[in-house]
N, C-alpha and C positions, 0 to 999 in steps of 0.2 A: 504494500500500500504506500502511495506516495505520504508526501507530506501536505499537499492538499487536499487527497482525500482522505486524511486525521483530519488535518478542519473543518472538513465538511460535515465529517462524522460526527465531531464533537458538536457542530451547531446546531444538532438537532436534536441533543439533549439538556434538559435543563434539572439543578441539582433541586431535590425536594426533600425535605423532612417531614418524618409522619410519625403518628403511636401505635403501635399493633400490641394486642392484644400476647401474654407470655408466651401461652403453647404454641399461640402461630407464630411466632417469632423463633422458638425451638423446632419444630419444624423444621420450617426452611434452612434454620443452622445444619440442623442433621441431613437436609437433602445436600446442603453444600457440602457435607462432610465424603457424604455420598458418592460426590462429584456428579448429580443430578443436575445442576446450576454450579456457577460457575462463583459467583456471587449476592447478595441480596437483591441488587439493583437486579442482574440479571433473573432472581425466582421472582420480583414485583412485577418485573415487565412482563413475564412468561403469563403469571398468572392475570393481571389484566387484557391481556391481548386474550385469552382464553373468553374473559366474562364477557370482553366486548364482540366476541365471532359468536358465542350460547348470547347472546340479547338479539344480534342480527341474525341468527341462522333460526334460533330453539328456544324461540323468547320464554316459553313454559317452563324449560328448565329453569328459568332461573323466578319468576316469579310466582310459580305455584307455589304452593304451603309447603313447606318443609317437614320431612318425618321426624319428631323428637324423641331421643334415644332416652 
């Protein structure tokens, strides 16, 4: 990859901070451990990209009632 397309790559992300909840934040530690993801940002991204193709493709999945354990 050159070195402008690292800048280009870099432009099109932007830094966020959020609070997540322990176990899901344990989780994704353990899938990084995994080497399932690579890092947090990278299971964040995974797993939004996910919810946003289930709202456009299988909107049910995501807004039907949920089965509580």
């Amino acid at each position: 990859m050159t070195r402008r397309q690292a800048e280009r790559d870099y432009s099109r992300r932007i830094p966020v901070s959020f609070t997540m909840e322990k176990d899901l934040y344990d989780m994704v530690d353990d899938m990084i451990d995994r080497k399932v993801f690579k890092d947090r940002s990278h299971a964040i991204n995974a797993a939004l990209d996910f919810l946003r193709w289930t709202i456009a493709n299988e909107p049910m999945r995501f807004y039907s009632p949920r089965n509580k354990k």
